[in-house]
N, CA, C and O atoms as a CHARMM CRD file, in Angstrom:
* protein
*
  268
    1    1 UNK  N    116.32600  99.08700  77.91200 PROA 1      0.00000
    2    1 UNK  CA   116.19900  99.00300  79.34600 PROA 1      0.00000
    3    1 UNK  C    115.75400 100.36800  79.86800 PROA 1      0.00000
    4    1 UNK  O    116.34500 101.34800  79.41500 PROA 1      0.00000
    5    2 UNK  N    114.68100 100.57100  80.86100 PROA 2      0.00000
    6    2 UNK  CA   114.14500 101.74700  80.93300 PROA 2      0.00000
    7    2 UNK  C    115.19800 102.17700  82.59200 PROA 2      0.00000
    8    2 UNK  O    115.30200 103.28200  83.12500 PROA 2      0.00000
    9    3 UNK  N    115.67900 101.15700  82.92800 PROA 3      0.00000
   10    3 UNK  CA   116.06400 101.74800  84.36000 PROA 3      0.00000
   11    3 UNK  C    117.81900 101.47100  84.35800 PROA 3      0.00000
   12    3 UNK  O    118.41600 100.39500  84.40500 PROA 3      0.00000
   13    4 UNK  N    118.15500 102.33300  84.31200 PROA 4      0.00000
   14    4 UNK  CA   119.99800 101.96300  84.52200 PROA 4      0.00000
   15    4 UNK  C    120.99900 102.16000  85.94400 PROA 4      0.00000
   16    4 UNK  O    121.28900 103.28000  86.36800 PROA 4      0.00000
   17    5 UNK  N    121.39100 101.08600  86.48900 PROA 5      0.00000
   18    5 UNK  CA   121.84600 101.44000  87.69400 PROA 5      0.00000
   19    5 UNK  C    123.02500 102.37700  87.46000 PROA 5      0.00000
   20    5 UNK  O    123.97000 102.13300  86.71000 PROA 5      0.00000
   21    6 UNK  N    122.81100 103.77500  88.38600 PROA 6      0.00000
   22    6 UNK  CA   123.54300 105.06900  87.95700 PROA 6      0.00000
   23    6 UNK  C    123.45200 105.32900  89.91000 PROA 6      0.00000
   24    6 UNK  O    124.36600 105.98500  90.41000 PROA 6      0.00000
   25    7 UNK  N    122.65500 104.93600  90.57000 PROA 7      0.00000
   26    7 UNK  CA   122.25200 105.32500  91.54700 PROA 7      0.00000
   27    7 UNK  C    122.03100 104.20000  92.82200 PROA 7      0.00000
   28    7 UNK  O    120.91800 103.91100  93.26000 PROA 7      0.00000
   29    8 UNK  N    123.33900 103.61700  93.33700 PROA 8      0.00000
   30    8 UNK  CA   123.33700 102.33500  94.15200 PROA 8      0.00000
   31    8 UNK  C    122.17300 102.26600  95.30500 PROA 8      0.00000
   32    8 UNK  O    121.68300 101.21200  95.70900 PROA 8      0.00000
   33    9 UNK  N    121.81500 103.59400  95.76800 PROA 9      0.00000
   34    9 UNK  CA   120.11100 103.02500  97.25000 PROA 9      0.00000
   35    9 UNK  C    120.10800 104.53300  97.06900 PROA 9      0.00000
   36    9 UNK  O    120.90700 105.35800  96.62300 PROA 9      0.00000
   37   10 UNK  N    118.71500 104.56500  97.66800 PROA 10     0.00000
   38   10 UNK  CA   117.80700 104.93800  98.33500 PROA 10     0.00000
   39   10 UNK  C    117.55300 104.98300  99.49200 PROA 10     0.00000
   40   10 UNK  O    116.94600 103.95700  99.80200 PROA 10     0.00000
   41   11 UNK  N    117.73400 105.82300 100.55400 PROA 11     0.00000
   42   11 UNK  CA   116.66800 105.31100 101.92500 PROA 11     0.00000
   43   11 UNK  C    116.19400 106.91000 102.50700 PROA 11     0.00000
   44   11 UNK  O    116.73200 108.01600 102.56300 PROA 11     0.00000
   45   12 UNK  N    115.07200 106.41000 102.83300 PROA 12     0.00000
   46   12 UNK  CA   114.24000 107.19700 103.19100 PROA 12     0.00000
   47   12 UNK  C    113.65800 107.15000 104.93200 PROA 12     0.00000
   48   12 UNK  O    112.60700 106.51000 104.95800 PROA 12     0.00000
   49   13 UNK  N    113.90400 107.45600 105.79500 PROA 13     0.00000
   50   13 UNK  CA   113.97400 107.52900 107.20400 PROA 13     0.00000
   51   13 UNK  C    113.65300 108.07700 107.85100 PROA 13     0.00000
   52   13 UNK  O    113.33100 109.19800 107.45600 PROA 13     0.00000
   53   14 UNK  N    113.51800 107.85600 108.93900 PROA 14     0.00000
   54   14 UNK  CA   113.18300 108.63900 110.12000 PROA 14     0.00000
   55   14 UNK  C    112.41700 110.24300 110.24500 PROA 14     0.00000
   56   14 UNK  O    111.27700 110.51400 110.62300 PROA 14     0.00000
   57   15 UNK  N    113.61300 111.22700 109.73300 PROA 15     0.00000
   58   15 UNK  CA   113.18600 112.01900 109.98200 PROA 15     0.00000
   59   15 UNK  C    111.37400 112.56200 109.48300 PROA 15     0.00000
   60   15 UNK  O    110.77900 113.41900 110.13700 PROA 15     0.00000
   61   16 UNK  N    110.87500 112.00800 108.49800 PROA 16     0.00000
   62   16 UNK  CA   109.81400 111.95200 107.62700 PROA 16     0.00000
   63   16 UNK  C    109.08100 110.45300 107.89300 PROA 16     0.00000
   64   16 UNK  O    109.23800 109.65600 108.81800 PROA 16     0.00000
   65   17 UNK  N    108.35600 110.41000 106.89600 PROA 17     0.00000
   66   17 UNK  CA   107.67100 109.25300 106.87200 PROA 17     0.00000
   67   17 UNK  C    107.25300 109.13200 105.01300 PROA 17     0.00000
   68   17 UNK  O    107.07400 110.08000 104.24800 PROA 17     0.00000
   69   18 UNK  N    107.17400 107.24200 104.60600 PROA 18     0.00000
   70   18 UNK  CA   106.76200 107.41600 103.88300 PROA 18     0.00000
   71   18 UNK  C    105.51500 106.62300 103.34800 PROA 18     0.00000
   72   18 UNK  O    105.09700 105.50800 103.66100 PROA 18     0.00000
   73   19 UNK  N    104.96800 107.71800 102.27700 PROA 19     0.00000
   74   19 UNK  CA   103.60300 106.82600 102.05900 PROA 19     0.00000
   75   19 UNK  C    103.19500 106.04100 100.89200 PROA 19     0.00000
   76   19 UNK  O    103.47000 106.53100  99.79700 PROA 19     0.00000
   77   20 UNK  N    102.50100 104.74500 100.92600 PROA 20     0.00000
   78   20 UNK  CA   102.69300 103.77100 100.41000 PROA 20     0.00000
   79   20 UNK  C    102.44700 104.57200  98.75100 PROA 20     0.00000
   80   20 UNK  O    103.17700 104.02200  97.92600 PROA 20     0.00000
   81   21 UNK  N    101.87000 105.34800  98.33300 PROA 21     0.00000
   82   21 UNK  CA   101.29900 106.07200  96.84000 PROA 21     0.00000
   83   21 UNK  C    102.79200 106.72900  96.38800 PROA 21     0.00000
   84   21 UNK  O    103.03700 106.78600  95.18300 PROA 21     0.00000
   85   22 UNK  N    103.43400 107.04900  97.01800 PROA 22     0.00000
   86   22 UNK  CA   104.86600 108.05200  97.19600 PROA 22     0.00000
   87   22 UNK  C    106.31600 107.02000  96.17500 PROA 22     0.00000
   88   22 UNK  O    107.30200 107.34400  95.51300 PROA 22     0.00000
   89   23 UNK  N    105.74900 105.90100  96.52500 PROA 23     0.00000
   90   23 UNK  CA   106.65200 104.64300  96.83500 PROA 23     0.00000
   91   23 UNK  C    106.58600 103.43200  95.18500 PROA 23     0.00000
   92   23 UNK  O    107.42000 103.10800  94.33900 PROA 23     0.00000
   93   24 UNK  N    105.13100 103.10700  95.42600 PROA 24     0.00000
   94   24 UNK  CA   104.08100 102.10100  95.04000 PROA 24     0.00000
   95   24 UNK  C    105.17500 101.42400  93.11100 PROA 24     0.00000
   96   24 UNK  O    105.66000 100.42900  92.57200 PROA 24     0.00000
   97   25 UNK  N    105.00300 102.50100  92.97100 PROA 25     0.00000
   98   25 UNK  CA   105.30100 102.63800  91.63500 PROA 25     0.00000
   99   25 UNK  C    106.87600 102.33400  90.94000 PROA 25     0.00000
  100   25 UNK  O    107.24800 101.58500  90.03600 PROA 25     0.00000
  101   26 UNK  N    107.56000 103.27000  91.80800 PROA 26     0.00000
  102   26 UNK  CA   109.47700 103.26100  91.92600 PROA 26     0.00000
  103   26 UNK  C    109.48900 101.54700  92.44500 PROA 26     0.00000
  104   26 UNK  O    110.09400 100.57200  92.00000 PROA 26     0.00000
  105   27 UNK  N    108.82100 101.66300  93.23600 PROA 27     0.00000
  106   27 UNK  CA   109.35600  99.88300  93.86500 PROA 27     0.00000
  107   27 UNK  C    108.98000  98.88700  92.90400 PROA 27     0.00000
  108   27 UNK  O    109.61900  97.86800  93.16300 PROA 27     0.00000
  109   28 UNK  N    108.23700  98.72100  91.91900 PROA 28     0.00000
  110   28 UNK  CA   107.99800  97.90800  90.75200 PROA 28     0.00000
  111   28 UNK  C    108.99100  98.22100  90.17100 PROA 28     0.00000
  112   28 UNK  O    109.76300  97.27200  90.03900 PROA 28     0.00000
  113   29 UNK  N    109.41900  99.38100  89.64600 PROA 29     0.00000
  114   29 UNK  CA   110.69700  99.61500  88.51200 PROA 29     0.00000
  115   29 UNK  C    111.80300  98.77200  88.99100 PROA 29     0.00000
  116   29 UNK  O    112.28400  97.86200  88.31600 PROA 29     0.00000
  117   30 UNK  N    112.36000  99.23100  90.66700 PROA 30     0.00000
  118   30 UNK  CA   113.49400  99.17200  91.02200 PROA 30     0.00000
  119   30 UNK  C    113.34000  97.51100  91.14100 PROA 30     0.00000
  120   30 UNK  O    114.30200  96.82300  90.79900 PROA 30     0.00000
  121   31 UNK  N    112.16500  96.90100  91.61000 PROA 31     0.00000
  122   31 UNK  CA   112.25100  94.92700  92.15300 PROA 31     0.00000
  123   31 UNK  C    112.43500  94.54100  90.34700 PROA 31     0.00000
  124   31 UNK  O    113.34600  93.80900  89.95800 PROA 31     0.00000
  125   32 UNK  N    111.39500  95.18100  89.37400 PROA 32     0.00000
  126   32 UNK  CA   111.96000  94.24200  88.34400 PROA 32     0.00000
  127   32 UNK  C    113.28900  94.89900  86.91100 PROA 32     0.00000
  128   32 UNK  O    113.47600  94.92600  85.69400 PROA 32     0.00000
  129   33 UNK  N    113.78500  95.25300  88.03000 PROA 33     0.00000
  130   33 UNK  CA   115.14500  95.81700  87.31000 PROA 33     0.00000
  131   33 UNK  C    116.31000  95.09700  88.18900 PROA 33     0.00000
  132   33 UNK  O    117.50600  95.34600  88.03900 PROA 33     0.00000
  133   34 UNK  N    115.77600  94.15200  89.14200 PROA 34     0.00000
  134   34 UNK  CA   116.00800  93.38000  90.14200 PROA 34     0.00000
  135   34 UNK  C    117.00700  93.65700  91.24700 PROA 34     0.00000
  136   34 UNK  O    117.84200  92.85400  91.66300 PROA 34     0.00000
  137   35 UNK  N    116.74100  95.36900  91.83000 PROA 35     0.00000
  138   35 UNK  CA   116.67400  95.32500  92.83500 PROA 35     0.00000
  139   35 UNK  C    115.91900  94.98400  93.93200 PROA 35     0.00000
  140   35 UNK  O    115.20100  93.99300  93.80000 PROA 35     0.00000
  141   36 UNK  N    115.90800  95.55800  94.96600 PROA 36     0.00000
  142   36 UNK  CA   115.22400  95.01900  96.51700 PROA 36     0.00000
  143   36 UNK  C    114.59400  96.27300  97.07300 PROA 36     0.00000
  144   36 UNK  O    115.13600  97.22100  96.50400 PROA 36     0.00000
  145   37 UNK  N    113.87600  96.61000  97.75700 PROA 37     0.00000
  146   37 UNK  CA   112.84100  97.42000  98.64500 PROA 37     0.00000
  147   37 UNK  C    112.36100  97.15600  99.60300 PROA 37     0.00000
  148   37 UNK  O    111.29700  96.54000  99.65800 PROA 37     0.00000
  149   38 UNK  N    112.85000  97.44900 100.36000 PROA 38     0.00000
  150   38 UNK  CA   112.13800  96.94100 101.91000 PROA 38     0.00000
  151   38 UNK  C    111.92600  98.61000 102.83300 PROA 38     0.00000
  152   38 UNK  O    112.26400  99.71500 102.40700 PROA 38     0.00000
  153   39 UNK  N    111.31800  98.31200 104.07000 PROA 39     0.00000
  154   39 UNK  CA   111.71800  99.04600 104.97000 PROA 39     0.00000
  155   39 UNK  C    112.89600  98.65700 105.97800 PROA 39     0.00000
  156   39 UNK  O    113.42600  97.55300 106.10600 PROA 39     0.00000
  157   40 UNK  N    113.06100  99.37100 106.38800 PROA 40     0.00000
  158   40 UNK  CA   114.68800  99.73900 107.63300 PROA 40     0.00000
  159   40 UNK  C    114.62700  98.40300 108.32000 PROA 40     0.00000
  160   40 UNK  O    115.72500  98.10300 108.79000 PROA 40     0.00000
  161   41 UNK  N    113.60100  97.42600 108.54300 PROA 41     0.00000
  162   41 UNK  CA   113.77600  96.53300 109.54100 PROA 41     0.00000
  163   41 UNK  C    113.61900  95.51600 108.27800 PROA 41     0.00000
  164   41 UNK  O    113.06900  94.48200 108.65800 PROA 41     0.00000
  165   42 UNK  N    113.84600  95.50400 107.28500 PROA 42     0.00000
  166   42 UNK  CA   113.99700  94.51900 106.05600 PROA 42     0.00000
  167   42 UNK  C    112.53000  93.89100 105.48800 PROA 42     0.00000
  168   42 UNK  O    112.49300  92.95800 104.68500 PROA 42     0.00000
  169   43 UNK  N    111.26600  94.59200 106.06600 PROA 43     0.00000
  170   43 UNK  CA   110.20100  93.71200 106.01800 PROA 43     0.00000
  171   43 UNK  C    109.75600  94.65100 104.66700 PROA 43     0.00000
  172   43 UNK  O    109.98800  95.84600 104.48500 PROA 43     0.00000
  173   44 UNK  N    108.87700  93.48300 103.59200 PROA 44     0.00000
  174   44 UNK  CA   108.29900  94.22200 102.36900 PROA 44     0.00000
  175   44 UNK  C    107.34600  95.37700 102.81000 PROA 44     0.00000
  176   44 UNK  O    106.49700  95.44600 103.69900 PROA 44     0.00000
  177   45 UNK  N    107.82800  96.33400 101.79000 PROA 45     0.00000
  178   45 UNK  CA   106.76400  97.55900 101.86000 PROA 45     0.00000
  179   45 UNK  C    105.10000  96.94000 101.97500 PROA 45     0.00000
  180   45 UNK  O    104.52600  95.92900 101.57100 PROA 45     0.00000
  181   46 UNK  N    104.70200  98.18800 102.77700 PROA 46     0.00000
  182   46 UNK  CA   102.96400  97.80900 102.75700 PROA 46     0.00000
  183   46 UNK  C    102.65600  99.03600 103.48300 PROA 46     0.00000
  184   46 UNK  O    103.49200  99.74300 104.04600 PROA 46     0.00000
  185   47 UNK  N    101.28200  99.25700 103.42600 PROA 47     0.00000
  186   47 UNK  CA   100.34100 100.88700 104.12400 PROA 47     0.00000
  187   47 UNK  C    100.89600 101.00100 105.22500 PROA 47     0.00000
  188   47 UNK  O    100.89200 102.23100 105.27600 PROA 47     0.00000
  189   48 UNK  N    101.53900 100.57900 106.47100 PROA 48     0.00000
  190   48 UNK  CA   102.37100 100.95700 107.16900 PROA 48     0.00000
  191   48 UNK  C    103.40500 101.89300 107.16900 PROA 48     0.00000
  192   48 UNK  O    103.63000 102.84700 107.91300 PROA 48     0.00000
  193   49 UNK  N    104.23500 101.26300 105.79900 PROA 49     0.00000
  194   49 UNK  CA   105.67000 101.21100 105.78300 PROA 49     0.00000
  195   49 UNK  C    105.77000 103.03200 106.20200 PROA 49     0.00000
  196   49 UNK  O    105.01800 103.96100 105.90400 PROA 49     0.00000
  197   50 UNK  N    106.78300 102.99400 106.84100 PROA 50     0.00000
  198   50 UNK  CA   107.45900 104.62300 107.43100 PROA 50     0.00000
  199   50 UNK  C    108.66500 104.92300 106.83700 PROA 50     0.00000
  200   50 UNK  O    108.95300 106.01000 106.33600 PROA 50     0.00000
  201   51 UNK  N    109.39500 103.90700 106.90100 PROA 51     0.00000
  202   51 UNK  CA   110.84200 104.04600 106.04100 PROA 51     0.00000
  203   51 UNK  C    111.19100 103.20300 104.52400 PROA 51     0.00000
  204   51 UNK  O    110.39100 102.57900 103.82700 PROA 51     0.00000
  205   52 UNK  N    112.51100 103.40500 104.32100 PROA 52     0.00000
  206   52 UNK  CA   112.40400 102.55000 102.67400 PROA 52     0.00000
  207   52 UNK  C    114.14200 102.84800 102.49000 PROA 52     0.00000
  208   52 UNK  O    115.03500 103.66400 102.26100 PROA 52     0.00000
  209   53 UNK  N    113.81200 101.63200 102.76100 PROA 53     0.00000
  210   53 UNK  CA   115.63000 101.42400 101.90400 PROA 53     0.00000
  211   53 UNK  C    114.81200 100.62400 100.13900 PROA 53     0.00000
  212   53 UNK  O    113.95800  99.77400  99.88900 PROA 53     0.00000
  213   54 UNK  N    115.56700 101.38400  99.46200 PROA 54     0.00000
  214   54 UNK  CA   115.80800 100.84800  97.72400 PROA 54     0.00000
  215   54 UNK  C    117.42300 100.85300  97.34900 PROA 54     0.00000
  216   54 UNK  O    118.19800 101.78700  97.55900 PROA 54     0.00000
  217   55 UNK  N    117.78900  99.35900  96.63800 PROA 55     0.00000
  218   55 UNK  CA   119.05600  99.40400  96.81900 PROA 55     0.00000
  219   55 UNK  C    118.84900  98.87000  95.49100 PROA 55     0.00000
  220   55 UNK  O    117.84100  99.04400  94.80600 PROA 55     0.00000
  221   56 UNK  N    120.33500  97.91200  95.03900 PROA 56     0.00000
  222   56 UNK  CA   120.75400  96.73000  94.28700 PROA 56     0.00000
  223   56 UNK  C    120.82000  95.46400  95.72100 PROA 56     0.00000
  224   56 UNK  O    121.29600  95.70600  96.83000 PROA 56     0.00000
  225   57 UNK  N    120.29100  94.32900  95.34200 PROA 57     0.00000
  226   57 UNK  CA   120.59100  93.54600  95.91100 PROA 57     0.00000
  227   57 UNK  C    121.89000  93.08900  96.82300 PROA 57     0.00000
  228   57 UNK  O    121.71700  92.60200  97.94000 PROA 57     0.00000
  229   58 UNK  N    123.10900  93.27000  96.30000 PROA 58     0.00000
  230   58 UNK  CA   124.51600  92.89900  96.66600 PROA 58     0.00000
  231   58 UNK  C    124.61100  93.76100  98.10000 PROA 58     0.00000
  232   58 UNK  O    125.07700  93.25100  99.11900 PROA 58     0.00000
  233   59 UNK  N    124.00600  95.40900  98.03400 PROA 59     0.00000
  234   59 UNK  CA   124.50400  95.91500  99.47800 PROA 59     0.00000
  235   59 UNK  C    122.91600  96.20700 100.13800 PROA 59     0.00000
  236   59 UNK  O    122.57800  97.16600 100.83100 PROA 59     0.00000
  237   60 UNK  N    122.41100  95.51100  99.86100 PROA 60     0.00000
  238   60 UNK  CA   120.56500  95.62800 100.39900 PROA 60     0.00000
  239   60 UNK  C    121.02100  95.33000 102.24100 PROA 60     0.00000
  240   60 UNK  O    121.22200  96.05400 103.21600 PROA 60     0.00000
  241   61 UNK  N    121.02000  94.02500 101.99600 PROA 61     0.00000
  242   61 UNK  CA   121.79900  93.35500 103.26800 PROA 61     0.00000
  243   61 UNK  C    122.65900  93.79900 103.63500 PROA 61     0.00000
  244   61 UNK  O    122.70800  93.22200 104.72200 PROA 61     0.00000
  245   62 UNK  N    123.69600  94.59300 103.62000 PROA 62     0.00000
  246   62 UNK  CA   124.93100  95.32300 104.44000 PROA 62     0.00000
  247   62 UNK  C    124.45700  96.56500 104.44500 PROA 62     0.00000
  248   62 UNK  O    124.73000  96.85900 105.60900 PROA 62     0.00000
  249   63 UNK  N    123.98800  97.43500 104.03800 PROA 63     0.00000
  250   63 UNK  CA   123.13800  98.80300 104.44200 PROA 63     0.00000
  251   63 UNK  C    121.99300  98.57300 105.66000 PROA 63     0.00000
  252   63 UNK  O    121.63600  99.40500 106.49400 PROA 63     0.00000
  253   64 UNK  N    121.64000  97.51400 105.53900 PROA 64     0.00000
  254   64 UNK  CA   120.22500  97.48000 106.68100 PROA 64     0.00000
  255   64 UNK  C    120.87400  96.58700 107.71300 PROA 64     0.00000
  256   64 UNK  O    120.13900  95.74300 108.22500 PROA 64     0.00000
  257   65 UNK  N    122.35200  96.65000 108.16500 PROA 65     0.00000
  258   65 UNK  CA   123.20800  96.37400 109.11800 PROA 65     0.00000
  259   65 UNK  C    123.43100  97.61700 110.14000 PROA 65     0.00000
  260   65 UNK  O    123.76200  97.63100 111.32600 PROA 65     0.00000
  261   66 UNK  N    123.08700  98.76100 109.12600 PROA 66     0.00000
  262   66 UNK  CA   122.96200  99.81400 110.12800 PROA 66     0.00000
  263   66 UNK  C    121.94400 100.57100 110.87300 PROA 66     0.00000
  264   66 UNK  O    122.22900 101.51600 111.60800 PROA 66     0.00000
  265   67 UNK  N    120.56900 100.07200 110.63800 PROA 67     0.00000
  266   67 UNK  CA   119.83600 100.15400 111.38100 PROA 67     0.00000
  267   67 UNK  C    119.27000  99.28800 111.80700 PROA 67     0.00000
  268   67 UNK  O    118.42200  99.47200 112.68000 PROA 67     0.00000
């Protein structure tokens, strides 16, 4: 297994921005190691995206309760 959960999320916010090349790559590892990736308002990453929650599935949904 190349990815071991050691590290429950990720998020990346506000104060910065992020860009889709920055991202692109970690978010394949983390979805098929079968976590989740979204931005702050839960919608899939794309050339937009500004923010980035990366989690495990179980607290994907209760972390993006707070913004």
């Amino acid at each position: 297994m190349a990815l071991k959960t050691s590290l429950t999320s990720y998020l990346f916010g506000p104060e910065g921005y992020v860009n889709l090349w920055d991202i692109a790559a970690v978010s394949i590892i983390v979805e098929e190691a079968g976590g989740k990736v979204t931005d702050l308002d839960g919608k899939p990453i794309g050339r937009q995206t500004k923010t980035l929650l990366s989690t495990n599935r179980a607290l994907h949904s209760q972390i993006l309760k707070y913004f």
